[in-house]
C-alpha positions as MATLAB code, in Angstrom:
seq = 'XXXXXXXXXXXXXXXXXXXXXXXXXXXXXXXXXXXXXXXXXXXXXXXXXXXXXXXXXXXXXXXXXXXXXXXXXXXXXXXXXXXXXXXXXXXXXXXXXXXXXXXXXXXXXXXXXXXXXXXXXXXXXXXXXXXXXXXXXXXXXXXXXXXXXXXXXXXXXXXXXXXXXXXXXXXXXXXXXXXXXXXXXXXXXXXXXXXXXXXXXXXXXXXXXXXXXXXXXXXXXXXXX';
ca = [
      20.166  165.602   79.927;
      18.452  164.053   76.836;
      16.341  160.941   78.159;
      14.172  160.971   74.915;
      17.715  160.284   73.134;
      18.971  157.640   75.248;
      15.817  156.019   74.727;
      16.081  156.095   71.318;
      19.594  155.290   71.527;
      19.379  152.275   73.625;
      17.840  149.723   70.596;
      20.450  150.847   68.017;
      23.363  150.479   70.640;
      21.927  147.338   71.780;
      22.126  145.992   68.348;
      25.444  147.050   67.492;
      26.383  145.250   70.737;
      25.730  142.266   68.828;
      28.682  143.116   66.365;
      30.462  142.990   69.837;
      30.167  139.956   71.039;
      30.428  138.541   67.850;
      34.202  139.886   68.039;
      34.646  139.385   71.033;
      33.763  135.477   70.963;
      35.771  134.829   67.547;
      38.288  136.517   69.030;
      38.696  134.103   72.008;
      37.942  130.975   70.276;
      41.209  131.987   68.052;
      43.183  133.284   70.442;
      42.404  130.046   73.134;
      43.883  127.922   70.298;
      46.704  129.919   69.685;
      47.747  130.592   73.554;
      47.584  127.276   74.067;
      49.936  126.061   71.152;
      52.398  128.930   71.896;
      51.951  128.508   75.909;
      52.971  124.488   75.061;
      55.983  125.976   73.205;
      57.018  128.086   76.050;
      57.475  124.748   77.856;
      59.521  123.374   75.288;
      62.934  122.470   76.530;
      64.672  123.424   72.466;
      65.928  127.300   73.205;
      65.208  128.095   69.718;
      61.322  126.787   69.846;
      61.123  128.270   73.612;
      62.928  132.226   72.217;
      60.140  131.936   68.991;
      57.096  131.396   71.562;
      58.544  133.900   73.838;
      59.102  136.419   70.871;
      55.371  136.496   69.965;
      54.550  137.009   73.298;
      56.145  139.779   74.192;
      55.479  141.699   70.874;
      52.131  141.545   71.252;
      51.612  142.404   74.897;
      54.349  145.470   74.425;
      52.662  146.755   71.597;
      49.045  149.076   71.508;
      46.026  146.884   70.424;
      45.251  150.162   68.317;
      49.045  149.929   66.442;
      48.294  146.496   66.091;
      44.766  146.543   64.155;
      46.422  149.744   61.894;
      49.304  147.730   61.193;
      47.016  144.656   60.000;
      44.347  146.334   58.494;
      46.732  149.430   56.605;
      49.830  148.114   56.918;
      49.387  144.754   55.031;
      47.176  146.315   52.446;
      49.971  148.504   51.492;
      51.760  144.789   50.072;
      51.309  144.647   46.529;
      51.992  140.489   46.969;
      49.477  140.243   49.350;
      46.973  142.178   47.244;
      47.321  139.287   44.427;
      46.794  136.442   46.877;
      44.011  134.230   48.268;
      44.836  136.469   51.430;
      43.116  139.568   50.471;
      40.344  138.713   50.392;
      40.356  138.437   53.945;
      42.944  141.134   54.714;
      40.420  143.629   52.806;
      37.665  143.242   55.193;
      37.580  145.344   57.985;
      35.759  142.934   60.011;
      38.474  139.913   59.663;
      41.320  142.528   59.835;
      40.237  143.523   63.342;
      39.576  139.503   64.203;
      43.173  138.833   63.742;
      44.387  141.840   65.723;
      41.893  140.739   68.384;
      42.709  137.053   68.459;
      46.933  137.707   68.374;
      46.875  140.157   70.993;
      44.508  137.591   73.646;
      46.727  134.583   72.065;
      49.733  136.255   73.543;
      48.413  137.435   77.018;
      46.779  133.883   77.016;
      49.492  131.974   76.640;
      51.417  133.305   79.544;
      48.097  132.830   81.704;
      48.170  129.315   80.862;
      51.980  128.995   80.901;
      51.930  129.938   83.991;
      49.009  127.537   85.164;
      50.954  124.557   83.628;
      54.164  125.749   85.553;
      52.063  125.247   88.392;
      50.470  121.690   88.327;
      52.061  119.372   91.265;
      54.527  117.318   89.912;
      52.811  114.697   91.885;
      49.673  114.469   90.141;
      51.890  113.556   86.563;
      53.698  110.911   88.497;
      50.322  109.073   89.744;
      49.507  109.417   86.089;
      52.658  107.651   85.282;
      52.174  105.454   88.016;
      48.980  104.365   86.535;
      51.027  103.120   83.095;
      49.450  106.470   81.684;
      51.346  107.740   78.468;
      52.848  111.160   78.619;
      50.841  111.984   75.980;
      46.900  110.850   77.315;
      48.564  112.659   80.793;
      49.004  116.142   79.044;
      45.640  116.184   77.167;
      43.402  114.868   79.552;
      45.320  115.978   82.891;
      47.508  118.592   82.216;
      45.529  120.867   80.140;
      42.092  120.568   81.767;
      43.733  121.461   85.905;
      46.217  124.293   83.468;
      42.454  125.959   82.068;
      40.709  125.720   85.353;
      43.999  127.236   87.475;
      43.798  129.740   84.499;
      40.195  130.494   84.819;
      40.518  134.038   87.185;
      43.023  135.499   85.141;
      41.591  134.431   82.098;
      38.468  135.936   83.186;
      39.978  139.087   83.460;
      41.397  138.947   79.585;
      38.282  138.379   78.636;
      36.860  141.617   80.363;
      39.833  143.299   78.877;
      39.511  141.867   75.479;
      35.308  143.159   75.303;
      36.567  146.904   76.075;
      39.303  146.853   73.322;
      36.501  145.478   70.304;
      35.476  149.500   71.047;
      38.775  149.814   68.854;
      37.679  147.965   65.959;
      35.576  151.656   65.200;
      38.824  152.621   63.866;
      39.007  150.599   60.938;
      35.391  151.635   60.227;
      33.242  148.595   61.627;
      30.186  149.649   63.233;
      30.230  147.923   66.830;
      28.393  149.146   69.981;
      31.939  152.407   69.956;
      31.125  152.599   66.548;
      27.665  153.278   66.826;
      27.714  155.435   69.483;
      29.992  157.674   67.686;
      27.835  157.767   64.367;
      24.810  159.019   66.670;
      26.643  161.893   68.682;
      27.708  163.038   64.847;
      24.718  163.330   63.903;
      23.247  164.603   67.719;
      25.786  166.199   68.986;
      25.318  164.646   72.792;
      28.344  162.397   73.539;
      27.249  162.632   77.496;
      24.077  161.322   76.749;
      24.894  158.221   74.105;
      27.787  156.973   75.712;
      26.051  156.744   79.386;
      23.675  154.569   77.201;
      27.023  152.675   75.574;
      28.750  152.568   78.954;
      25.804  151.060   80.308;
      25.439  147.800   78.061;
      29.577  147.723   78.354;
      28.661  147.343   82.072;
      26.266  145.252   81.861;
      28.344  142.561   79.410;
      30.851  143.214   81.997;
      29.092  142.184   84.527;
      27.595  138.935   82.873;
      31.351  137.778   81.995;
      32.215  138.512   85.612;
      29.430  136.666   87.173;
      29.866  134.151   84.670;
      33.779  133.287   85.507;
      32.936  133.338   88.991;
      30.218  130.352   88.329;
      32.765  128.292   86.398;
      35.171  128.821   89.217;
      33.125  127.511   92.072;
      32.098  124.779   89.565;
      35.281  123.524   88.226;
      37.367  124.292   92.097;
      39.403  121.649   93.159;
      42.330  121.237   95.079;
      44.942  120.407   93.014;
];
């Protein structure tokens, strides 16, 4: 075992965990946004709307992250239109290519999470709401959605957890995140053991700050609803 590599390791991983978290959190900003637009369609009584919502869903939780991010990042480059519009000049960068995988894929599994939390509010509390001479409207933004996040908070917890190990993919389309680094050292050291105890570590670690993190919000935001 190579301690004086780890050692050495640890800064350049640590910094290219960075790059992480920087995907990771884009990621979920996007893909909160869009669960919770296509998680409000899901409700929607209009088959058509409802089928469409439902549709984006389950492609992107029955597909591989990987296929998805090779799809977006080679696929879509392969369009001669897209190549002459405003889009490529996102589409071309790695980086942006892999933010859109990342933010579909978690706006798919997170819609369902908070589909499901909505599905779950008490009919009760809307009808005090309504009791009250509240609209329907000031009832779904400032009742609805906040009990729907805070229900949703374990299991979103857990896509987040989920979501940090699959940025390691976005080494694939060449960005150099904590995988990414890891894998450019053991080329040029030739002790994978070594560097990705050191990688596995800091994953741990993030891990273990999200974890302890969701489990604060929990106890803060619990209520009985």
């Amino acid at each position: 075992m190579d301690f004086e590599l780890m050692i050495s390791s640890f800064p350049k991983l640590l910094n290219a965990a960075i790059v992480t978290l920087k995907l990771l959190s884009v990621s979920l900003i996007i893909g909160l946004f869009i669960g919770l637009l296509f998680a409000i369609l899901r409700l929607n009584k209009n088959v058509f709307v409802n089928k469409f919502a439902y549709g984006y869903s389950y492609l992107f939780r029955g597909t591989p992250l990987l296929v998805q991010i090779f799809i977006i990042y080679f696929g879509l480059g392969q369009i001669e239109y897209l190549r002459s519009t405003f889009l490529w000049v996102i589409l071309k960068e790695p980086y942006w290519c892999a933010i859109i995988a990342f933010a579909l894929n978690t706006g798919a599994y997170t819609s369902e999470i908070l589909r499901s939390a909505f599905q779950t509010i008490k009919p009760g509390i809307i009808e005090a709401g309504k009791s009250l001479g509240i609209s329907n409207k000031i009832i779904f933004y400032k009742i609805q959605i906040p009990i729907a996040i805070r229900q949703s908070l374990p299991a979103y917890g857990n896509e987040i957890i989920l979501m940090m190990k699959g940025t390691s993919l976005a080494s694939t389309v060449t960005l150099m995140d904590l995988t990414g680094v890891a894998k450019y050292i053991i080329s040029t050291t030739f002790r994978p053991v070594e560097v990705f105890i050191v990688a596995g570590g800091i994953y741990l670690f993030m891990t273990f700050v999200i974890h302890n993190l969701i489990k604060f919000l929990e106890k803060k935001y619990s209520f009985n609803s």
